[in-house]
C-alpha positions as CSV (number, residue, x, y, z in Angstrom):
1,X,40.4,39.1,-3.1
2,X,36.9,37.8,-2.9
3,X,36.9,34.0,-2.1
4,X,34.5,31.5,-3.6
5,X,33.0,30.3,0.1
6,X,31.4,32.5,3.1
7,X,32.8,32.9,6.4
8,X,30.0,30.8,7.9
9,X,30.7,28.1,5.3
10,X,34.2,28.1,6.1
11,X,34.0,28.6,9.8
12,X,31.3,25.7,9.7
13,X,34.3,23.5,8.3
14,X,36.7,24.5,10.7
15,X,34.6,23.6,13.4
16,X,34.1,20.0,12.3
17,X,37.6,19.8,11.3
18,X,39.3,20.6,14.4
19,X,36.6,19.5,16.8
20,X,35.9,23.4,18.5
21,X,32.4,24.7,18.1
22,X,33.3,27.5,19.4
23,X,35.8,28.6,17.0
24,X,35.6,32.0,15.1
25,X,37.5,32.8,12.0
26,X,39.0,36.5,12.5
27,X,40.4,36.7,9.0
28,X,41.3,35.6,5.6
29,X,44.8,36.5,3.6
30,X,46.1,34.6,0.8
31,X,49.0,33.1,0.7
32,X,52.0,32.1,-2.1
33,X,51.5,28.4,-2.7
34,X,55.2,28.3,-2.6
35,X,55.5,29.8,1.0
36,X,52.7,26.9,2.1
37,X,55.5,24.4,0.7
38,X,52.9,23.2,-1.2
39,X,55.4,22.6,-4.3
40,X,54.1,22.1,-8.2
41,X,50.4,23.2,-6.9
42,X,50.7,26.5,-8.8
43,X,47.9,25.2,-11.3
44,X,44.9,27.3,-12.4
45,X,42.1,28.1,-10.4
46,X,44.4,26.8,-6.9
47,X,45.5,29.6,-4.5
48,X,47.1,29.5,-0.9
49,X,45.0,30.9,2.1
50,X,45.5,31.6,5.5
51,X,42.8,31.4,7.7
52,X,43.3,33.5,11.2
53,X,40.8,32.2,13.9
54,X,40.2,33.1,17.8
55,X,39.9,30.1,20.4
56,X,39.4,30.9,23.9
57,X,40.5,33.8,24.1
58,X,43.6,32.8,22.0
59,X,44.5,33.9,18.0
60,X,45.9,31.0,15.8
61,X,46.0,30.5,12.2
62,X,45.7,27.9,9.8
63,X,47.4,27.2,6.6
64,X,45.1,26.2,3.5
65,X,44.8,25.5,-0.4
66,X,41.7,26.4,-2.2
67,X,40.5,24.8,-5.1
68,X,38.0,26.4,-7.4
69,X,36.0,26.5,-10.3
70,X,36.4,22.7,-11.0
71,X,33.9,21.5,-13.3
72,X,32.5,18.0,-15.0
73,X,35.3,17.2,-17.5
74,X,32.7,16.0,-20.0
75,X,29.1,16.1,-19.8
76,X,27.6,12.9,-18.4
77,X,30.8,13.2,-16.0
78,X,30.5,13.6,-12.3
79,X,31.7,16.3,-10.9
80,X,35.4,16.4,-9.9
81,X,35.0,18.5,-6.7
82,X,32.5,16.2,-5.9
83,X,34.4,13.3,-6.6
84,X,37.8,14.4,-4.7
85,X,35.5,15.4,-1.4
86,X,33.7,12.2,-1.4
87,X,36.6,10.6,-1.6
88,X,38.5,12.6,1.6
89,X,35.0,12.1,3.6
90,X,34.5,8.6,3.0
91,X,37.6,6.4,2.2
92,X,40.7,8.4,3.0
93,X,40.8,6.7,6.2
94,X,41.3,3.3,4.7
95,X,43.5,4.8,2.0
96,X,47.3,3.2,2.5
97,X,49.0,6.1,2.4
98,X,48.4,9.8,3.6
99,X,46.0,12.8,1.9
100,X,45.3,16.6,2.3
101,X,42.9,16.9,4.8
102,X,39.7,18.3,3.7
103,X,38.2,21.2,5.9
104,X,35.5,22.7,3.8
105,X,33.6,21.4,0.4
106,X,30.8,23.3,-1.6
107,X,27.9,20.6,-2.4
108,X,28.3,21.3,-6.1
109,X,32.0,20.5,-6.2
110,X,32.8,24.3,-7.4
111,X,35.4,24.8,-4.1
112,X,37.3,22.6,-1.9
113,X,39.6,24.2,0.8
114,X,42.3,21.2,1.8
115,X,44.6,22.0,5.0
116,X,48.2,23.2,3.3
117,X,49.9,19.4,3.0
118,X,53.7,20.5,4.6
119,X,55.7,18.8,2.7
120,X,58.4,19.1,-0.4
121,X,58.2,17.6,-3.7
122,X,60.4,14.4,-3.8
123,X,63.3,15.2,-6.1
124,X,65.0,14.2,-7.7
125,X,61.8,10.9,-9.5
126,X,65.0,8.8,-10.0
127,X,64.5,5.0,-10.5
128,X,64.5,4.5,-6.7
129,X,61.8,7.2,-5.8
130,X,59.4,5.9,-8.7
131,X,59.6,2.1,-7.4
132,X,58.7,3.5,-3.9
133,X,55.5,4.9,-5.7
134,X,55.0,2.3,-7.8
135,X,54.9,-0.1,-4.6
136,X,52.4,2.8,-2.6
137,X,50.3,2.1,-5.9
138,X,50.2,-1.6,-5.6
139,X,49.3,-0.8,-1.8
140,X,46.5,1.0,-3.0
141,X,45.2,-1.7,-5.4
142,X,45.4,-4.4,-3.1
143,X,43.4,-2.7,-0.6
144,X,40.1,-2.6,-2.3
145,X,41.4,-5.2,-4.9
146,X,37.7,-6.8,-6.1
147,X,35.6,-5.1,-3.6
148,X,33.7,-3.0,-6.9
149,X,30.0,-4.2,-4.9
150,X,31.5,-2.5,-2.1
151,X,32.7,0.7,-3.8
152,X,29.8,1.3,-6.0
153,X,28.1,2.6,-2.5
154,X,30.0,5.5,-3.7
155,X,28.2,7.3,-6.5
156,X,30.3,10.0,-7.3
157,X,33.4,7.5,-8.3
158,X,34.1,7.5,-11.6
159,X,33.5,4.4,-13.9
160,X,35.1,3.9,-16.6
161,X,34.2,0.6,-17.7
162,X,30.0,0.6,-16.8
163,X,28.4,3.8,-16.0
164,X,30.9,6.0,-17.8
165,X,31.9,3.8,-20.5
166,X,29.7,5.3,-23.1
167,X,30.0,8.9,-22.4
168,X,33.6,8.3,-23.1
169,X,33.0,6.7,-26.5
170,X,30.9,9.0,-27.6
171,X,33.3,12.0,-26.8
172,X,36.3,10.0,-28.5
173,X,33.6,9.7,-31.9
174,X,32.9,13.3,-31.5
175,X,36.9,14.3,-31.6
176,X,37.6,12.0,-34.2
177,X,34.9,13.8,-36.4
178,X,36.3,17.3,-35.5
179,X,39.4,16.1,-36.6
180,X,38.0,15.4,-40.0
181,X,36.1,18.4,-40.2
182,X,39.4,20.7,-39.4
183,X,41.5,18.9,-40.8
184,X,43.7,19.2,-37.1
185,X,45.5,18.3,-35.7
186,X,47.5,17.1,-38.6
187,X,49.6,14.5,-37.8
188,X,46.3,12.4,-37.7
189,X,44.2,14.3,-40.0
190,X,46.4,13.6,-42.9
191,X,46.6,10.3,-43.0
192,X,43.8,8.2,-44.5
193,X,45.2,5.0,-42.4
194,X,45.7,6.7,-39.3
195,X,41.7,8.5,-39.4
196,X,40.7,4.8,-40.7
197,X,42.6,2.9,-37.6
198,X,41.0,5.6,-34.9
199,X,38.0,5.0,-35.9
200,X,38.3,1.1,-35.9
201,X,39.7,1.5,-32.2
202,X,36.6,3.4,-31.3
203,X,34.2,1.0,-33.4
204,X,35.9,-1.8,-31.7
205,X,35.4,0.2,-28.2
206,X,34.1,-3.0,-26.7
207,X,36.5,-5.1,-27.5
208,X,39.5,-3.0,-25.8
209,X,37.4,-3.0,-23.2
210,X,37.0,-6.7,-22.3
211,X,40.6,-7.4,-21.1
212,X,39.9,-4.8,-18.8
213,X,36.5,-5.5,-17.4
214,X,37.6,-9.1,-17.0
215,X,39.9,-8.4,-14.0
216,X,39.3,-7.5,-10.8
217,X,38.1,-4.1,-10.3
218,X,39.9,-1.9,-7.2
219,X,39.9,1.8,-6.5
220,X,42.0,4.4,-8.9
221,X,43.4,7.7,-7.8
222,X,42.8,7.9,-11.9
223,X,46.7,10.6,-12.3
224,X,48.4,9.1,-10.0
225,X,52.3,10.1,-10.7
226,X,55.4,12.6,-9.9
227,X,53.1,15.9,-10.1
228,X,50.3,14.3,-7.4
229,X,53.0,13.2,-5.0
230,X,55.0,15.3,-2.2
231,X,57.4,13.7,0.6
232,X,56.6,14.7,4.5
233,X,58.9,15.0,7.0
234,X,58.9,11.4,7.5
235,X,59.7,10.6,4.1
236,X,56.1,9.0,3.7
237,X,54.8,9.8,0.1
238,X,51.4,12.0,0.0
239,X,49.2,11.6,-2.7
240,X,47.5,14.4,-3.2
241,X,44.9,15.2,-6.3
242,X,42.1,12.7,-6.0
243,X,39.6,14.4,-9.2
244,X,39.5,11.4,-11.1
245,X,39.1,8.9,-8.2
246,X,37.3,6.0,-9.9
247,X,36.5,2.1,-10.5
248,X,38.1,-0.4,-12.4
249,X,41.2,-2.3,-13.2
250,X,44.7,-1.2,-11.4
251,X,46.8,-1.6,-14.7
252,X,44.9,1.5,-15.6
253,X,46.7,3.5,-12.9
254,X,50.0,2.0,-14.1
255,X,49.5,3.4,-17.4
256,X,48.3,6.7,-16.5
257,X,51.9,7.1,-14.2
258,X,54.0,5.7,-16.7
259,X,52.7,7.6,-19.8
260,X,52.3,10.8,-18.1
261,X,55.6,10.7,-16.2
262,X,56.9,9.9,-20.0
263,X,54.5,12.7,-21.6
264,X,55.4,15.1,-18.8
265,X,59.9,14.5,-18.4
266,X,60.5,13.3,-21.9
267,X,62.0,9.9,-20.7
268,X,61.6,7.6,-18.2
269,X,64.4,6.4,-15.2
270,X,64.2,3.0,-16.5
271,X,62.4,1.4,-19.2
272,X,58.7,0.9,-19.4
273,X,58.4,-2.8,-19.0
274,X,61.1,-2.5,-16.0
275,X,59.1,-0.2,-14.2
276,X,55.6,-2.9,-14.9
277,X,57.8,-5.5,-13.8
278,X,58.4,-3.5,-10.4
279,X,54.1,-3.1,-9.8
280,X,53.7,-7.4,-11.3
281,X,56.0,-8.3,-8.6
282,X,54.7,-5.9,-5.8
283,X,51.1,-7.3,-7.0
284,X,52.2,-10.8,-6.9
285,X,53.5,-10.5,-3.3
286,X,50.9,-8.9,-1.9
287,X,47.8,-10.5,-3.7
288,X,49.6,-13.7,-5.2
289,X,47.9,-12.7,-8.9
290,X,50.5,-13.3,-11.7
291,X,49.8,-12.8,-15.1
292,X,51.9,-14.5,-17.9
293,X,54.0,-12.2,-20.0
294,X,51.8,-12.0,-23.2
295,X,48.7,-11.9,-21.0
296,X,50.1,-8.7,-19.6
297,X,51.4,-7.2,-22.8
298,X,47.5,-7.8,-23.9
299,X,46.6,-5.9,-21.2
300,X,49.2,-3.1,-21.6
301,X,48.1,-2.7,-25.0
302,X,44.2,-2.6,-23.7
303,X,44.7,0.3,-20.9
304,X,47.3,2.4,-23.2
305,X,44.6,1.9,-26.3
306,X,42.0,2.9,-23.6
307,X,43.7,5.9,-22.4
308,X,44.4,7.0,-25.6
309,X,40.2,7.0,-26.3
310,X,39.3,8.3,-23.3
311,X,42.0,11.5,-23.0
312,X,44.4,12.3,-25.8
313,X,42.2,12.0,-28.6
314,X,39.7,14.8,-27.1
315,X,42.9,16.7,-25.7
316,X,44.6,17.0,-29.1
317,X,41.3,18.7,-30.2
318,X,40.6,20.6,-27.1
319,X,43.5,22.4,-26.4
320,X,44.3,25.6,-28.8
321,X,46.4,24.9,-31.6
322,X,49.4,26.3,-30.3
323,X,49.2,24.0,-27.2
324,X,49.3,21.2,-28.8
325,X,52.1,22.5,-32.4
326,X,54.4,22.9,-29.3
327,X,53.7,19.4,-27.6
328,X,52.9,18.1,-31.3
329,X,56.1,15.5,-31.0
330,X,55.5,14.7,-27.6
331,X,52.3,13.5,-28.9
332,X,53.4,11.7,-31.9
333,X,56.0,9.8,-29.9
334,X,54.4,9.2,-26.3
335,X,50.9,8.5,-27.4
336,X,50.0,8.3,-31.0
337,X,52.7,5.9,-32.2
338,X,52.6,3.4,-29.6
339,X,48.1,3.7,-30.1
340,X,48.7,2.6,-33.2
341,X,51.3,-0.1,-32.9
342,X,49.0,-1.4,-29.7
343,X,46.2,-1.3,-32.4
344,X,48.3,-3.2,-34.7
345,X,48.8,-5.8,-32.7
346,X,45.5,-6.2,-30.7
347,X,42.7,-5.4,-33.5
348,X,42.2,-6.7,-37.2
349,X,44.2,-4.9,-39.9
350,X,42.5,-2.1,-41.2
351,X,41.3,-2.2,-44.6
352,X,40.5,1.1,-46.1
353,X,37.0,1.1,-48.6
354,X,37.6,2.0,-52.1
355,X,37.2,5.2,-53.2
356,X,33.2,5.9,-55.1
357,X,33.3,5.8,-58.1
């Protein structure tokens, strides 16, 4: 099967990698993701390789994950292979917790090959393995908690809240209009209110933003939950998945791993505002910042609204309609309802304009 890199372009990688300019790759062979124990990676455009190479006089072989075809997810977007190779090059080594290690990159972000991470999902995400991530989170925050000067030296980060922040306004205004114009999907094209209230949310764009913009920005991992996470042999979580690395607030990241955990298992091992309460107190500790309870419920409502802008409104138009008919209650219940009861609460009652006469 052809692969998306050459042999020198690989072999060039190997070489920096593991430090032997003499090293010559002798062959390639994929590989099941499952037999690399790569667990849950079994995702489009993501196969298993195993690179054979002669040292010395000696054969030896390498265990690797390939990424391809990733492209920008909108346009105005960098690049997410650009994005997750930047981010293994340059900061993984200050990162407070462990990452594939990256061995080759195309320039253009189309192919990554990642050393095969040998490790096993943790299982079962009960209430005691998601606080253990939700702490590694906090970890994360605090380590580049307000240094934004120092990680816009990184152009290929993602952000959401400045550079970004219009791109994904615009796309939310262009899904909202193909929902009008298709009348789908119909739990919000059918209700006058519900069209009316999206629209106010992306009107009022700004204004869900500022909560957000006023805190101290720190590095995201952007999906940071169950399906990005695998367990060594030392019981250290790995967070793998770095595509939407990007800038801004850390509640953001909480969101994202609560929702999607919710979105993804259908409940939660505790509730939501339990698990918050778990990252408030590991933020507290670590960076003495407390925020009041309706402070934080403002700021809840902010990143879920946010999210909801930035992702589910495009998806539900994106996908193919039989994607989203069989996640349509999922969607209702996860993200639309809450939307609009965070909308409820945060932005000024929507008033509907009289029909023309």
């Amino acid at each position: 099967m052809a692969w998306p890199f050459s042999t020198a372009e690989l072999t060039a990688g190997l070489r920096r990698y593991l430090a032997e300019p003499a090293l010559q790759v002798a062959g390639l062979s994929e590989q099941p993701l499952a037999q690399l124990r790569l667990p849950g990676r079994a995702a489009s455009g993501v196969r298993g390789l195993r690179v054979t190479y002669r040292l010395g006089g000696e054969t030896f072989s390498l265990d690797c994950v390939v990424k391809e075809l990733l492209e920008a997810l909108r346009p105005g977007l960098s690049n997410p292979g650009v994005r997750e190779a930047g981010l293994y090059r340059a900061l993984a080594a200050h990162l407070p917790m462990p990452t594939p290690a990256l061995i080759a990159a195309d320039q253009a972000g189309s192919w990554l090959v990642l050393e095969a991470v040998e490790a096993e999902a943790p299982a079962p995400w009960d209430l005691n393995t998601f606080g253990q991530a939700l702490a590694l989170l906090a970890r994360l925050h605090e380590r580049f908690w307000d240094l934004a000067d120092d990680l816009s030296a990184y152009p290929w980060l993602a952000r959401p809240f400045t550079l970004d922040f219009e791109v994904h306004v615009y796309s939310a205004a262009q899904a909202l209009g193909q929902v009008v114009r298709d009348e789908w999907p119909p739990c919000i094209a059918a209700s006058p209110q519900i069209l009316g209230t999206i629209g106010q949310m992306i009107s009022q764009a700004e204004r869900l933003a500022a909560p957000l913009r006023a805190l101290p920005a720190t590095l995201l991992h952007g999906e940071f939950w169950a399906g990005n996470l695998v367990r060594d042999a030392d019981g250290d979580l790995i967070v793998l998945d770095w595509q939407l690395a990007a800038i801004g607030p850390g509640v953001l990241d909480l969101v994202v791993m609560i929702k999607t955990t919710e979105w993804a298992n259908g409940e939660l091992p505790a509730p939501a505002d339990r698990l918050a309460a778990r990252y408030r107190r590991e933020i507290a500790r670590l960076l003495n910042r407390r925020w009041s309870d309706a402070d934080w419920a403002a700021l809840w409502d902010s990143a879920l609204l946010w999210r909801f802008l930035q992702e589910m409104l495009p998806w539900s138009v994106s996908v193919p309609r039989a994607v989203f008919a069989a996640r349509a209650e999922a969607f209702d219940e996860v993200w639309l309802r809450p939307a609009l009861a965070a909308a409820a609460r945060r932005l000024p009652p929507f008033v509907p304009l009289p029909p023309l006469p």
